[in-house]
PyMOL commands that place a pseudoatom at each C-alpha (Angstrom):
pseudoatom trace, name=CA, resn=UNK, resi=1, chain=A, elem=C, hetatm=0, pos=[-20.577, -58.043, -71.709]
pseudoatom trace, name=CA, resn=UNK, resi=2, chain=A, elem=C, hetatm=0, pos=[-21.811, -54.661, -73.217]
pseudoatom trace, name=CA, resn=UNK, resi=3, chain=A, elem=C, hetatm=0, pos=[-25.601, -55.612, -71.817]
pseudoatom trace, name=CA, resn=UNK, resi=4, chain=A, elem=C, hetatm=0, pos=[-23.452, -56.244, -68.202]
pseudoatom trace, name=CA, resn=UNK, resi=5, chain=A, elem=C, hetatm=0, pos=[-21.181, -52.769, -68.963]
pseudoatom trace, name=CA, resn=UNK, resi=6, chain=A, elem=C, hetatm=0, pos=[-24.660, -50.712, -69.416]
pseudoatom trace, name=CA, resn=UNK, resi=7, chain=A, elem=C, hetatm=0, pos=[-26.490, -51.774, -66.342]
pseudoatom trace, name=CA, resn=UNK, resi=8, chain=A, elem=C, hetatm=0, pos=[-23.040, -51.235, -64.391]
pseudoatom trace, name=CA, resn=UNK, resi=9, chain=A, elem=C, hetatm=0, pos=[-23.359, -47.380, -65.900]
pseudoatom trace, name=CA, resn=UNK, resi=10, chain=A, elem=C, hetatm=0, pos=[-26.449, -47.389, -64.956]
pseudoatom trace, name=CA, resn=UNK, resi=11, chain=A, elem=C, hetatm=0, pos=[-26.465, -48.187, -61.519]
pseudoatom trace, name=CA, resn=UNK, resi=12, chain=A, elem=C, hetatm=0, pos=[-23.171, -46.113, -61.261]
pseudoatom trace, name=CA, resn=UNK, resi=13, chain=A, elem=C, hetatm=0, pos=[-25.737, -42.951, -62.836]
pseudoatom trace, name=CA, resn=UNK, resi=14, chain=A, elem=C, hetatm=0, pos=[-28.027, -43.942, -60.134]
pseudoatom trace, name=CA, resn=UNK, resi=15, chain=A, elem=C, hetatm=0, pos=[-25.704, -43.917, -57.359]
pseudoatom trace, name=CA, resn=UNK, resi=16, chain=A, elem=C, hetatm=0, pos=[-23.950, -40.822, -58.183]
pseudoatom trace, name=CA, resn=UNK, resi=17, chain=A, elem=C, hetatm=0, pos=[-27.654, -38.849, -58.950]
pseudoatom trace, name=CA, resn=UNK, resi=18, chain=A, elem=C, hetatm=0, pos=[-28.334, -39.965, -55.219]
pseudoatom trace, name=CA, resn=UNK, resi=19, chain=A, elem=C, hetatm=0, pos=[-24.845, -38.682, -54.032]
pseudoatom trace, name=CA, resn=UNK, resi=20, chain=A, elem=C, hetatm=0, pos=[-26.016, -35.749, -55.494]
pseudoatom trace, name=CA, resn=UNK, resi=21, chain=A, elem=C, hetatm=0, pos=[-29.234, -35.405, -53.765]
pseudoatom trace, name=CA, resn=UNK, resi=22, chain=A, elem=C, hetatm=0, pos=[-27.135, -36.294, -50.418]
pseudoatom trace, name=CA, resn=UNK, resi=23, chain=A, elem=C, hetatm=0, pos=[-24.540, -33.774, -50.997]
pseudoatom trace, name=CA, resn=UNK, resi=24, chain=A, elem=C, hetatm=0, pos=[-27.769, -31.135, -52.021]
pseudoatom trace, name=CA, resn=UNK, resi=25, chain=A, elem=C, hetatm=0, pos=[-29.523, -31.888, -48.944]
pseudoatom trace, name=CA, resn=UNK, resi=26, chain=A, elem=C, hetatm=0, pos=[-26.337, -31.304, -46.577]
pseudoatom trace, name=CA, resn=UNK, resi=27, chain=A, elem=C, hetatm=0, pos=[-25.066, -28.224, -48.250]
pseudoatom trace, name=CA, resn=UNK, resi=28, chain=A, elem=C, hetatm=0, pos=[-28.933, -26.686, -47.198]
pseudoatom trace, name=CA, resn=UNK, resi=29, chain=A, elem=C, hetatm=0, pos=[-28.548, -28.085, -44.266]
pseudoatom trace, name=CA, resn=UNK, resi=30, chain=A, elem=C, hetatm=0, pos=[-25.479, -26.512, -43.310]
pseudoatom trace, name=CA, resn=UNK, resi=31, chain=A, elem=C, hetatm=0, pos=[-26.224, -23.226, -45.071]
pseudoatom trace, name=CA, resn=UNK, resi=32, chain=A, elem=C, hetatm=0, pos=[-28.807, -23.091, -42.489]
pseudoatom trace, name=CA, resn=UNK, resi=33, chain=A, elem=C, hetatm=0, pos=[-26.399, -24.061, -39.961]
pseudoatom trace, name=CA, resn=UNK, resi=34, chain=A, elem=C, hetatm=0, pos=[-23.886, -21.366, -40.936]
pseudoatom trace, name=CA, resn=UNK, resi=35, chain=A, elem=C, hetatm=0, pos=[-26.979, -18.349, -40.395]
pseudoatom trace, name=CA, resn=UNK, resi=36, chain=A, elem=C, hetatm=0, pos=[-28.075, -19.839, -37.148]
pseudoatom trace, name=CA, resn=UNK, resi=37, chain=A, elem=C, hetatm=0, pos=[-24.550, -19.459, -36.297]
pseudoatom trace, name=CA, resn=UNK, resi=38, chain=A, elem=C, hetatm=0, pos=[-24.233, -16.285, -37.561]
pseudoatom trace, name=CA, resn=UNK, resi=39, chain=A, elem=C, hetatm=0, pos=[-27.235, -14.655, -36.450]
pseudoatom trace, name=CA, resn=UNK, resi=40, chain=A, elem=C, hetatm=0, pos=[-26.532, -16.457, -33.024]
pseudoatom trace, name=CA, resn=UNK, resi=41, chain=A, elem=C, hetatm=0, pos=[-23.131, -14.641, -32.499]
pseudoatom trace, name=CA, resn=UNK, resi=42, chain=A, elem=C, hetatm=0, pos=[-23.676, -11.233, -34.352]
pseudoatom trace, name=CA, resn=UNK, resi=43, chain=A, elem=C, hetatm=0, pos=[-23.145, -9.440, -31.155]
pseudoatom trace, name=CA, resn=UNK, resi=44, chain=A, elem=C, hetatm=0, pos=[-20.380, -11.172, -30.013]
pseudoatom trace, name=CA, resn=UNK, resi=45, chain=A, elem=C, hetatm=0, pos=[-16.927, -9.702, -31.057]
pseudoatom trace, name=CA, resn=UNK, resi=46, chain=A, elem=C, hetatm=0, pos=[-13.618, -11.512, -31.231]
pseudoatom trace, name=CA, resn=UNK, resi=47, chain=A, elem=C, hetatm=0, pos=[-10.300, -9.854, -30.417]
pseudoatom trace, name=CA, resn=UNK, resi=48, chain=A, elem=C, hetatm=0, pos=[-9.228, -7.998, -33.094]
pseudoatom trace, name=CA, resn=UNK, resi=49, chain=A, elem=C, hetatm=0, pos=[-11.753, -9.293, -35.579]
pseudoatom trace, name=CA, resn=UNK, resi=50, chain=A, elem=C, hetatm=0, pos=[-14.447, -7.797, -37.345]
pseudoatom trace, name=CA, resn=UNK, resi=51, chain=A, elem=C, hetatm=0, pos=[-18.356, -8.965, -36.414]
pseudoatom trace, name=CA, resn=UNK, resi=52, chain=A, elem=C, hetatm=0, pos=[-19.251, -12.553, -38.091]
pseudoatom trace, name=CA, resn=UNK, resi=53, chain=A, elem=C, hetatm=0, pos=[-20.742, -12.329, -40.993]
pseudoatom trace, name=CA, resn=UNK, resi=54, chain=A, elem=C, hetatm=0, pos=[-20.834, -14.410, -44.412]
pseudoatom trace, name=CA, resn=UNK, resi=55, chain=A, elem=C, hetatm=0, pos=[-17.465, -12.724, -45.603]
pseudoatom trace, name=CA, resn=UNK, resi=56, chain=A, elem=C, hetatm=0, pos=[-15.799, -13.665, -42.439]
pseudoatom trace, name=CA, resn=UNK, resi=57, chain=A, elem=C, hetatm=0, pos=[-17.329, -16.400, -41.700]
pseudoatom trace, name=CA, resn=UNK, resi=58, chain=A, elem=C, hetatm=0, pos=[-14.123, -19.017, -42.004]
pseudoatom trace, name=CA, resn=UNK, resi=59, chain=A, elem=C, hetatm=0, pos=[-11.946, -17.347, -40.314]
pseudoatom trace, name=CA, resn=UNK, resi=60, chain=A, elem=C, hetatm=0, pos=[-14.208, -16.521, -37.188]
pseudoatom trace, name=CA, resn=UNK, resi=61, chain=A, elem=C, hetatm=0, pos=[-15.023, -20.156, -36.897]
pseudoatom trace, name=CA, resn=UNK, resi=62, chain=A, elem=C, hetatm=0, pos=[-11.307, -20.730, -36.882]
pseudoatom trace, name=CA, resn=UNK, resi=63, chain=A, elem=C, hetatm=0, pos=[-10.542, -18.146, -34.547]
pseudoatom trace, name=CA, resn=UNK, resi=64, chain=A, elem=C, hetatm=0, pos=[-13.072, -19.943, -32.409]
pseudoatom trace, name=CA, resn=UNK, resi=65, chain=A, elem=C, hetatm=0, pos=[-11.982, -23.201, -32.816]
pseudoatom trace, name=CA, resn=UNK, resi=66, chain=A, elem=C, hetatm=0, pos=[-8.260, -21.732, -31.738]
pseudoatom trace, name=CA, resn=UNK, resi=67, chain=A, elem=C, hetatm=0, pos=[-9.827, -20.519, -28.509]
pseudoatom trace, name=CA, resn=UNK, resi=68, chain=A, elem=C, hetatm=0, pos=[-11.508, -23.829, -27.835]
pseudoatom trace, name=CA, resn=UNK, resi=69, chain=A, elem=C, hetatm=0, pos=[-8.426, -25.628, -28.480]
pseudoatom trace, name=CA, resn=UNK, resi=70, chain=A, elem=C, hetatm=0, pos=[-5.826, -23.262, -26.746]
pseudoatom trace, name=CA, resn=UNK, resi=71, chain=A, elem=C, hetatm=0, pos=[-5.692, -24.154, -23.218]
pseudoatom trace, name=CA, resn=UNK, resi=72, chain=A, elem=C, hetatm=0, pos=[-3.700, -21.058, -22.570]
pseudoatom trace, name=CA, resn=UNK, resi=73, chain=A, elem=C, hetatm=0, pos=[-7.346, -19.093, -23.447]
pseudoatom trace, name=CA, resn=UNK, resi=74, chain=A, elem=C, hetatm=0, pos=[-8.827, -20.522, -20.094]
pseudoatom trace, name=CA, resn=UNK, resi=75, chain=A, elem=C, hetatm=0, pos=[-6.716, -18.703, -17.974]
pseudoatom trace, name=CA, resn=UNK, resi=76, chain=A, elem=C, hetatm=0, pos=[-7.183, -15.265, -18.983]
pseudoatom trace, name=CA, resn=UNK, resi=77, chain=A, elem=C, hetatm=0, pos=[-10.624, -13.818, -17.439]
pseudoatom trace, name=CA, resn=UNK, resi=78, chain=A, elem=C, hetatm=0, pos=[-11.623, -11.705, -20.196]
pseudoatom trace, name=CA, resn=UNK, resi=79, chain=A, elem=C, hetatm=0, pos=[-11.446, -14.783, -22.682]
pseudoatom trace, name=CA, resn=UNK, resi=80, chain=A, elem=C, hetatm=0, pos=[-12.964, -16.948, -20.138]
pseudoatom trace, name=CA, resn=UNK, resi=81, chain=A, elem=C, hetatm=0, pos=[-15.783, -14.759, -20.125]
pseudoatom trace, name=CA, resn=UNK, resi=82, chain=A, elem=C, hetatm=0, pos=[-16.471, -14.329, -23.732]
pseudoatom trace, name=CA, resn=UNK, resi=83, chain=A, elem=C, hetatm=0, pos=[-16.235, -18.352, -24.334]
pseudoatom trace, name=CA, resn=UNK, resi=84, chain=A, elem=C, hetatm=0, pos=[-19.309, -18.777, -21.803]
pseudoatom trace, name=CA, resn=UNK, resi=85, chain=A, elem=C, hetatm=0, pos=[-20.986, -15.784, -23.794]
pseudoatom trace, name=CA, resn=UNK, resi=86, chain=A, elem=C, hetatm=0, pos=[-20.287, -17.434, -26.810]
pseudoatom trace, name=CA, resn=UNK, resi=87, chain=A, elem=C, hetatm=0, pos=[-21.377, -21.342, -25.396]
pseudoatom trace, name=CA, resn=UNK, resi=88, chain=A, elem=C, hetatm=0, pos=[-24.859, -19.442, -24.560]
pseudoatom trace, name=CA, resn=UNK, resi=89, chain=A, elem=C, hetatm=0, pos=[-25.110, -17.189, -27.360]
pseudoatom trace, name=CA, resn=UNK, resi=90, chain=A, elem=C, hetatm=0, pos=[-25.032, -20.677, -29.653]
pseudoatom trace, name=CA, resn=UNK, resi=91, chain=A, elem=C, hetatm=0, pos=[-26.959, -23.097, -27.189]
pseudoatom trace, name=CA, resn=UNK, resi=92, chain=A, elem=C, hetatm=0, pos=[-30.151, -23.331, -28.854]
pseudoatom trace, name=CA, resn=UNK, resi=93, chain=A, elem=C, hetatm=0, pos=[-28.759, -23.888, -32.489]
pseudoatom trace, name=CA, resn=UNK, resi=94, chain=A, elem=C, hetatm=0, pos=[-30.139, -27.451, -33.106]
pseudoatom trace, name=CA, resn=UNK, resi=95, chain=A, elem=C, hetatm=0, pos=[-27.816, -29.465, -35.240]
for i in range(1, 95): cmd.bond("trace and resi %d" % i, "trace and resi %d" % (i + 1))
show_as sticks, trace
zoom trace
């Protein structure tokens, strides 16, 4: 049983330093991710926000997902507008 318990913690170690790697690998991978999409909208300025940057970075992607998701957005030209500037300013991030 304690041979059986040891290769269980093993594997387990195994799995978990793999996990690890995984976890390594996508946390680069979106750090990359999060400067394309930075760089990609620098010149692009919400309403009543500052310019995107690392120490706004959250809350400008939540102010854009609000836009995205608020219909309401659409309708009003200006916003309209600055969604298609925003759609090209990010169209040749590769994901």
């Amino acid at each position: 049983q304690i041979s059986t318990m040891e290769k269980n913690l093993k594997n387990i170690e195994e799995e978990n330093k793999i996990i690890e790697e995984q976890n390594e690998a996508l946390f680069l991978e979106l750090s990359g991710l999060s400067q394309a999409l930075i760089q990609s909208l620098a010149n692009i300025r919400l309403p009543h926000m500052e310019p995107i940057s690392e120490q706004n970075f959250d809350a400008y992607v939540n102010t854009l997902t609000d836009m995205y998701t608020n219909q309401e957005c659409y309708q009003n030209p200006e916003n309209k507008d600055l969604l298609e500037s925003i759609k090209q300013a990010v169209k040749g991030i590769q994901v």
